[in-house]
C-alpha positions as CSV (number, residue, x, y, z in Angstrom):
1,X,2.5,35.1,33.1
2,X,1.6,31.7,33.4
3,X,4.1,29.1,31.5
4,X,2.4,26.0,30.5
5,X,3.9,22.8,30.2
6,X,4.9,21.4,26.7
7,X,4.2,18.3,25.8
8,X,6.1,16.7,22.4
9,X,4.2,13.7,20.9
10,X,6.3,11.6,18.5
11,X,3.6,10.0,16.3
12,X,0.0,11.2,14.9
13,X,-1.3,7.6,14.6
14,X,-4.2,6.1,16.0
15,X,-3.1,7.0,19.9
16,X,-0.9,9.9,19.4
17,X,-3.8,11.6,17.2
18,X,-6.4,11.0,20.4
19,X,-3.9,12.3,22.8
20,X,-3.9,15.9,20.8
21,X,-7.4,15.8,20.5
22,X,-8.1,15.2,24.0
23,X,-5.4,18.1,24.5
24,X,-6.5,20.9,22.0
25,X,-7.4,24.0,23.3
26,X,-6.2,22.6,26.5
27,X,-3.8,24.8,29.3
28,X,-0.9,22.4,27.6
29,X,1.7,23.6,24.6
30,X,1.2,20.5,22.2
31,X,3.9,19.3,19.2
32,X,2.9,16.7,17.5
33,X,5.9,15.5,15.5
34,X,5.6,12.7,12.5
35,X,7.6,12.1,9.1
36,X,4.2,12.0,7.3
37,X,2.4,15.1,7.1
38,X,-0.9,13.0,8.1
39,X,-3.0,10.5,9.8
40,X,-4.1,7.6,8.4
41,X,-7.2,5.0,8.7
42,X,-5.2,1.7,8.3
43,X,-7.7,-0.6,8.4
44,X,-9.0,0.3,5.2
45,X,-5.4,0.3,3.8
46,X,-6.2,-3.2,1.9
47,X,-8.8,-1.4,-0.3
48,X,-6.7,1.2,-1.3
49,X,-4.1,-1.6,-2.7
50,X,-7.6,-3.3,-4.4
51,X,-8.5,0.0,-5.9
52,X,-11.8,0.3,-4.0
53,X,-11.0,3.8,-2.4
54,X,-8.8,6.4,-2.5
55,X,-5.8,6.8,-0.4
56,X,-7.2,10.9,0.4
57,X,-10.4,9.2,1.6
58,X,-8.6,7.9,4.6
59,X,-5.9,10.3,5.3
60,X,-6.2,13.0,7.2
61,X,-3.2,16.1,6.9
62,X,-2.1,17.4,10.7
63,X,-2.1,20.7,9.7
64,X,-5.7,20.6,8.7
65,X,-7.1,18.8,11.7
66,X,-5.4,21.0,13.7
67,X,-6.0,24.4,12.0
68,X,-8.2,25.6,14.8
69,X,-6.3,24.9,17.5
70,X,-4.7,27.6,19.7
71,X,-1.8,25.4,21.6
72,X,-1.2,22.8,19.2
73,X,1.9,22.8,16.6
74,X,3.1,20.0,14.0
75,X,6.5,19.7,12.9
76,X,6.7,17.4,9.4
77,X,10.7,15.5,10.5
78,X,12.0,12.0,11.8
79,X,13.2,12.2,15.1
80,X,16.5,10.2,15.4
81,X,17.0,10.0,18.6
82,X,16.4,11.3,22.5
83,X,18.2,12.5,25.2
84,X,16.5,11.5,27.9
85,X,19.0,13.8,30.3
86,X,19.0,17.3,29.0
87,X,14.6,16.8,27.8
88,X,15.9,16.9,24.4
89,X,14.9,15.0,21.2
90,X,17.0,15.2,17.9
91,X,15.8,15.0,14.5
92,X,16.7,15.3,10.6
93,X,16.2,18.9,10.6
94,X,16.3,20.2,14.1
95,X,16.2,20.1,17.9
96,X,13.2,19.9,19.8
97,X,13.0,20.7,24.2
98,X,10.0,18.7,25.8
99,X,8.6,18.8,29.8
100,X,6.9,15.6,29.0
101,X,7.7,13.5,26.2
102,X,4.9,11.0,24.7
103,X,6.2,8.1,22.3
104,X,3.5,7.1,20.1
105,X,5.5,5.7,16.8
106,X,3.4,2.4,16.2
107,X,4.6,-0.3,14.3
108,X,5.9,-1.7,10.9
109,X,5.9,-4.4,8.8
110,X,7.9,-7.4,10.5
111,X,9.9,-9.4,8.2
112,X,11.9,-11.1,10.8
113,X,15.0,-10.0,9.7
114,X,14.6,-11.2,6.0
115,X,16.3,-8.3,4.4
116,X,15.8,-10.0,0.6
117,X,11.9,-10.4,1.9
118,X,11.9,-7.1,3.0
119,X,13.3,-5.6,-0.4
120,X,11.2,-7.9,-2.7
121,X,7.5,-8.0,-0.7
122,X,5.3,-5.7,-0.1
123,X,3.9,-4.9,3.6
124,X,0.7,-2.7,3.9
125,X,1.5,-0.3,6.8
126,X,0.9,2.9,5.2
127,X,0.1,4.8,2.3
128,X,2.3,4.5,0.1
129,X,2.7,1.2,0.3
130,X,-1.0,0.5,-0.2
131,X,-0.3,2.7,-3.5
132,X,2.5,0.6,-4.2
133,X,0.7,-2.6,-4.1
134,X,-2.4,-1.2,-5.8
135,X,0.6,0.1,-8.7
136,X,2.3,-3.2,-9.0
137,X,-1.0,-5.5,-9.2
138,X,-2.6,-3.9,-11.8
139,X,1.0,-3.5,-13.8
140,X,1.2,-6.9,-13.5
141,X,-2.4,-7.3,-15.0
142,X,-1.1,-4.5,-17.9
143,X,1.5,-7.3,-18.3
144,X,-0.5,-10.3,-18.8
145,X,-3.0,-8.6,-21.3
146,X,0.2,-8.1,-23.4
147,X,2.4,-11.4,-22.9
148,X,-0.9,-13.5,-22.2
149,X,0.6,-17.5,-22.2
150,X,3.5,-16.2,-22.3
151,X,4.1,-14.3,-19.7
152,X,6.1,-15.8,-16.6
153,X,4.2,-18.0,-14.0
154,X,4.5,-15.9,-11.6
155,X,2.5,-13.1,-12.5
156,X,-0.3,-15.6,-11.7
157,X,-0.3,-15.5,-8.9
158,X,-1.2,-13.4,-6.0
159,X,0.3,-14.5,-2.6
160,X,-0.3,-12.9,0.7
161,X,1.9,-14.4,3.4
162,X,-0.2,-14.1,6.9
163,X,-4.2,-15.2,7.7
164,X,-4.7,-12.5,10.5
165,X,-7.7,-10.0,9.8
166,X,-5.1,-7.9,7.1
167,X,-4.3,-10.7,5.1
168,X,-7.9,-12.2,4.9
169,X,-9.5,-9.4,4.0
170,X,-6.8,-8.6,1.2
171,X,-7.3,-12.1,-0.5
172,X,-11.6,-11.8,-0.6
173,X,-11.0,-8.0,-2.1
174,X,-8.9,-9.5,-4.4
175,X,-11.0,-12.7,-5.1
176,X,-13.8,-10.2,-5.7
177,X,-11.7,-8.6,-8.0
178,X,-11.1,-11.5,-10.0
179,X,-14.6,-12.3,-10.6
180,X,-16.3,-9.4,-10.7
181,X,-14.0,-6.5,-12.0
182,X,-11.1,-7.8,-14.3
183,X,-13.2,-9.7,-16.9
184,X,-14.4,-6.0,-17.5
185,X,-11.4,-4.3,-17.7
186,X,-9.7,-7.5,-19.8
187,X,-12.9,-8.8,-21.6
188,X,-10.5,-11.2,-23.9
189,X,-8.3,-12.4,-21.0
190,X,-9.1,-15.4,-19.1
191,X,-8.7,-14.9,-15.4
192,X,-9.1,-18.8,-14.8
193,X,-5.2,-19.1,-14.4
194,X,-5.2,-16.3,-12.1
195,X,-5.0,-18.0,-8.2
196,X,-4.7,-16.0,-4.9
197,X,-3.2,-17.5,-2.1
198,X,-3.2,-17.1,1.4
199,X,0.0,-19.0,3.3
200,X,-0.9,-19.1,7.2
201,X,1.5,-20.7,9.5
202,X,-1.7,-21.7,11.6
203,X,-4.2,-24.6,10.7
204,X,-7.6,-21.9,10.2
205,X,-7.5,-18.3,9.2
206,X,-7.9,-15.7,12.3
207,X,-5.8,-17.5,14.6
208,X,-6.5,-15.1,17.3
209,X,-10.8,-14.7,16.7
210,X,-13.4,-17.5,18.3
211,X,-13.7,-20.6,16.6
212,X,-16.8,-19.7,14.8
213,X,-15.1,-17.2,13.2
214,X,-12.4,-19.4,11.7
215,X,-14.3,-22.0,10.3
216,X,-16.6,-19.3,9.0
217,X,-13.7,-17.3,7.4
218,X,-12.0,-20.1,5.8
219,X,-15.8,-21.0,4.3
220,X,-15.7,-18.0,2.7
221,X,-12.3,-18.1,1.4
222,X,-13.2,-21.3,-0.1
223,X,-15.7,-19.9,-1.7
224,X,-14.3,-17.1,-3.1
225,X,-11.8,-19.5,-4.7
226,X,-8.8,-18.6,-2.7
227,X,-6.1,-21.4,-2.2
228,X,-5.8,-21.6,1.4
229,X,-2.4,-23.0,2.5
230,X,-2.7,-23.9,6.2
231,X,0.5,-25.0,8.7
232,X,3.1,-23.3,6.3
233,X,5.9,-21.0,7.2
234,X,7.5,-18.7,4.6
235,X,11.3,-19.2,4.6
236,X,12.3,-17.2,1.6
237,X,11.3,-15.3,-1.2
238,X,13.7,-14.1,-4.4
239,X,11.3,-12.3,-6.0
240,X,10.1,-15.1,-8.8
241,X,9.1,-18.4,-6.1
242,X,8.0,-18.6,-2.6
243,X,10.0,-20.9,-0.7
244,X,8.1,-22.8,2.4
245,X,9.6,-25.1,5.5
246,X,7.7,-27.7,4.1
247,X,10.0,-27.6,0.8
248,X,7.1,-26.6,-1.3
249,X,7.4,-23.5,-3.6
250,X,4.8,-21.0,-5.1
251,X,6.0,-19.1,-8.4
252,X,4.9,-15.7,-7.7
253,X,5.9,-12.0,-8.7
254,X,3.4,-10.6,-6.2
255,X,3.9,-11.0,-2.6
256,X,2.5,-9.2,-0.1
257,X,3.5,-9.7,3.4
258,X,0.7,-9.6,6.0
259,X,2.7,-12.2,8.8
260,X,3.1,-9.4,11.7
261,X,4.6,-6.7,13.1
262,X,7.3,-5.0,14.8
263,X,8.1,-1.6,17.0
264,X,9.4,1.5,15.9
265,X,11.9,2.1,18.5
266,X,13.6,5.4,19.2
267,X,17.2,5.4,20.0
268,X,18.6,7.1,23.3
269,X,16.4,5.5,25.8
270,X,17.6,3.1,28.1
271,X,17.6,-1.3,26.3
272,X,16.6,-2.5,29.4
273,X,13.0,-0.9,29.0
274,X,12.3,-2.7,25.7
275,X,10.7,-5.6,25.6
276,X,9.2,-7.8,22.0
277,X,11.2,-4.7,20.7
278,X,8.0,-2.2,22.4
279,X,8.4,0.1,25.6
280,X,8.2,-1.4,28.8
281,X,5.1,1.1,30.8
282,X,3.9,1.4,33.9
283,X,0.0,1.2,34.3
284,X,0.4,4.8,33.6
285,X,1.8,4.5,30.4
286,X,4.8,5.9,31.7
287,X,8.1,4.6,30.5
288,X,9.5,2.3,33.7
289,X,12.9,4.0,34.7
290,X,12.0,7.4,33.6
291,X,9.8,10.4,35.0
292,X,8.5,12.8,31.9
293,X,8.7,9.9,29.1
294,X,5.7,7.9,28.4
295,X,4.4,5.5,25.6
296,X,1.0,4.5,23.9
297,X,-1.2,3.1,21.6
298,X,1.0,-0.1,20.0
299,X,4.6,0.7,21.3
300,X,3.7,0.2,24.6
301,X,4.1,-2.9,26.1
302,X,2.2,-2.3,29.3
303,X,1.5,-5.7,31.6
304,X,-1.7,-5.7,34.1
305,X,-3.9,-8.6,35.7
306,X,-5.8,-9.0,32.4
307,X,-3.3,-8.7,30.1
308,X,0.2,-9.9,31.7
309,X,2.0,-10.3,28.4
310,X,1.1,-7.1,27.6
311,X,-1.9,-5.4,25.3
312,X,-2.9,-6.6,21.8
313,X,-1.8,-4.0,19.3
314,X,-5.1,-3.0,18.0
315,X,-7.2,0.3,17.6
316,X,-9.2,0.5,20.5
317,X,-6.4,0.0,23.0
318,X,-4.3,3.1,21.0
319,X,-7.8,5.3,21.4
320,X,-8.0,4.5,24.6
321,X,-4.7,5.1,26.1
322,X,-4.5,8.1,24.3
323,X,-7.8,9.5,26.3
324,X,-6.3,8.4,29.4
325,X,-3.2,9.8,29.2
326,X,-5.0,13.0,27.8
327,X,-7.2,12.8,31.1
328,X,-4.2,12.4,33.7
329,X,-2.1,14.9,32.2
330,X,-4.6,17.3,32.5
331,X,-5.5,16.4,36.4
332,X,-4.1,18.8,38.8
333,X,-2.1,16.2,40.7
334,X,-0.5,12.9,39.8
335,X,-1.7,11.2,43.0
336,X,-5.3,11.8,40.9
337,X,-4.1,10.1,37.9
338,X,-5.8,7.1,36.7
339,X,-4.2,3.2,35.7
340,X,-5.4,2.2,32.6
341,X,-6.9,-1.9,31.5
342,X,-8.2,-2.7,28.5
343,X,-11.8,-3.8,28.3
344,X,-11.7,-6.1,25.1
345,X,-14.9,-4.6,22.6
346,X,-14.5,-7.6,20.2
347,X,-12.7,-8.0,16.8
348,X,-14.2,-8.1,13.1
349,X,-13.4,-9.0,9.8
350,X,-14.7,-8.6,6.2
351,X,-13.9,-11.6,3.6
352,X,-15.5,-9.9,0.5
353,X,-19.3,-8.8,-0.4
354,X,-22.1,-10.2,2.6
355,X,-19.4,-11.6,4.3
356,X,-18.0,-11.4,7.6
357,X,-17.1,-12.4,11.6
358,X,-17.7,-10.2,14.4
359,X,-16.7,-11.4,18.2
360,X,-18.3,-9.4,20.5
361,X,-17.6,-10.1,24.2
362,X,-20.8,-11.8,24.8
363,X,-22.0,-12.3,20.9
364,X,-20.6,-13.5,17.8
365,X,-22.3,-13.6,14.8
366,X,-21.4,-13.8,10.8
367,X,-22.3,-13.2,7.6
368,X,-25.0,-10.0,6.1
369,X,-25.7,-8.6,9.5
370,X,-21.9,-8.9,10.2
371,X,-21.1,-7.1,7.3
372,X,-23.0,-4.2,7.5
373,X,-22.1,-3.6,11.5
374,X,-18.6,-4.0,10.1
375,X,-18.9,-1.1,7.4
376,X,-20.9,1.1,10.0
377,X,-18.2,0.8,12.5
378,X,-15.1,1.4,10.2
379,X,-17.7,4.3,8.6
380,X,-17.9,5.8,12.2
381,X,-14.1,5.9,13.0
382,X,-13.2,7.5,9.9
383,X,-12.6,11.6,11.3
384,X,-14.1,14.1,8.8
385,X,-17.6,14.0,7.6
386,X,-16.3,14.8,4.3
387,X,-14.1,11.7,4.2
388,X,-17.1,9.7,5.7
389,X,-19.5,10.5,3.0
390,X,-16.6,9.9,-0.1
391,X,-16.3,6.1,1.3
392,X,-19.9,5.6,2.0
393,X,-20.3,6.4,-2.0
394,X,-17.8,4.3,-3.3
395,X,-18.8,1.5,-1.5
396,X,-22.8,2.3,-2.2
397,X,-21.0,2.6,-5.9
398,X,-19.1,-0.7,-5.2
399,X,-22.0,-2.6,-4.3
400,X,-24.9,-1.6,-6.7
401,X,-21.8,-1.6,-10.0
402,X,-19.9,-4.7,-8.4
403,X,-17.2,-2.0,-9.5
404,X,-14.9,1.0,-9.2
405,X,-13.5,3.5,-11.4
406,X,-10.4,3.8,-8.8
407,X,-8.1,1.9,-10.3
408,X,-5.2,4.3,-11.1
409,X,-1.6,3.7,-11.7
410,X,0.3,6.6,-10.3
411,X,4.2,6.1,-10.9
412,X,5.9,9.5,-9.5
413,X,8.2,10.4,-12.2
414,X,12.3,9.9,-11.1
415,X,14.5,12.9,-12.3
416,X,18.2,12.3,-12.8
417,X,20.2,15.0,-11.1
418,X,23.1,15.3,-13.1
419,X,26.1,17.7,-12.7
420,X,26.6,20.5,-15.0
């Protein structure tokens, strides 16, 4: 009887999700492991937190992508940490034994070791954080309708801390909200006073897009109405101002924090392979120093001739690795296997209604057309047809109403457990 070799994948995001596919119904044994119990599209996280869709149209259980699968298992636990000597990984609830062991854990929020920041903003790098913010924002507009003048300054105002493609696109949903969905759901409120700021450390929004696309981007912000604050670091934040380098302050009750991110390492392995806190890789993927372990999609930190400080943590370079892993590991020899390089497709953005940048590698271009090649791509990416068709209608919905009717506030209920 022929024993097949097990691969464990830590992670079911964006490249640990393409390595099982690639790998389903495959001569492999599969686990994926994550401490959610699904996938999620993350790049439509910001419209979750504006109440434009719901968090079920872009998540995805495990159990139900893989329920036709004949080699691949999930287990729903946290792994703690690996031993790296006996092929072991350790986790809340149990042990797991691996042949090959594939880190795919992505990233989090970064607050640069602000632990009051961390405690007091919100970041946006799953679900229930979107939730959260989506919760807190419209609490906060529950709030005003009640205290209206009276109510503190800081409920005011909306800052989002960070000018990369997350952070714009959360301050034109939100702009839009302002003008077009608020005066409805408050018809005797005055949303004048109501200001949404975007602090960049940077002079333009998009640091890392073409030129075009910054100027255009920060056209749009302005107008849209959003306060742009270019060239200012965040230095603190206890939970009523903003405190900046320059020594200005922003009274504010709403912070979201959009300024980067940061790996989620895995104890056990050797310090000397991590490097900007991600897993050092050969062109392989495979972690440098060990034979069987192997990272992908944003923890890798993987250096080649194009790229010697290592790939941006973005989508496509997650998908990609992930199929090329897939594609080596299932190769009857490793002398067979192939390097992987990243062949840059472009980036996008969306700044509200008809508006948004696309770089292409040999085109960039802005504005309607933009806008719609951005909603067909994100449309495409999304997995189930299902899932597809619910966002397609709520944006169709979106754009005919210039509203939603998604704007729940879900609070789970907290149960005291007392002693008898």
């Amino acid at each position: 009887m022929e024993v097949r070799e097990k691969i464990v994948i830590i992670g079911g995001g964006f490249s640990g999700l393409q390595l099982a596919k690639s790998l389903n119904n495959k001569r492999k044994k599969v686990m994926v492991i994550d401490k959610v119990n699904h996938h999620m599209f993350q790049p439509l996280f910001y419209q979750v937190a504006c109440g434009r869709i719901e968090p079920s149209n872009i998540s995805f259980p495990f159990r139900k992508i893989f329920q036709r699968s004949r080699n691949i298992q999930f287990r729903l636990t946290e792994v703690q940490q690996i031993i790296p000597e006996q092929n072991k990984i350790i986790t809340a609830e149990a042990e797991f034994t691996y042949d090959k062991l594939v880190i795919a854990t992505g990233c989090k929020t970064n607050f640069f070791g602000n632990a009051k920041m961390e405690h007091l903003t919100f970041g946006m790098k799953n679900t229930q954080e979107a939730i959260a913010i989506r919760n807190h924002v419209l609490l906060t507009f529950e709030k005003l309708i009640i205290e209206r003048k009276r109510s503190d300054d800081g409920n005011w105002n909306i800052v989002i801390v960070g000018s990369g493609p997350t952070g714009v696109e959360l301050a034109g949903a939100f702009a839009e909200m302002k003008k077009d969905i608020l005066p409805r759901d408050y018809p005797h409120m005055n949303f004048d006073d109501l200001k949404i700021v975007l602090i960049s450390s940077t002079e333009m929004p998009l640091g890392v897009m073409s030129e075009e696309a910054q100027k255009k981007s920060a056209q749009y912000l302005k107008e849209l109405g959003v306060v742009f604050m270019k060239d200012e670091m965040v230095t603190d934040y206890d939970g009523d101002k903003v405190y900046m380098k320059s020594g200005k302050t922003i009274p504010s009750n709403n912070v979201i924090w959009a300024a980067g991110v940061i790996g989620n390492i895995i104890d056990g392995l050797n310090p000397e392979t991590i490097v900007r806190n991600r897993f050092k890789t050969d062109r392989y993927n495979r972690i440098l120093g060990y034979d069987n372990i192997f990272a992908i999609g944003d923890i890798a930190y993987m250096e080649t001739p194009l790229y010697p400080a290592g790939h941006p943590q973005v989508a496509n370079v997650a998908i990609n690795q992930g199929k090329n892993l897939a594609r080596n590991f299932l190769k009857n020899s490793e002398k067979d296997w192939k390097q992987y390089e990243y062949k840059d497709q472009g980036s996008l953005a969306t700044i509200g209604k008809h508006r948004a940048v696309v770089d292409l590698p040999n085109f960039k271009f802005q504005g309607f057309f933009a806008w719609f090649f951005w909603m067909f791509l994100h449309l495409m990416l999304i997995l189930s047809v299902r899932n597809k068709l619910a966002v397609f209608f709520n944006w169709m919905w979106s754009y005919i109403n210039r509203d939603s009717s998604l704007r729940l506030i879900i609070i789970p209920n907290k149960k005291n457990n007392t002693e008898q």
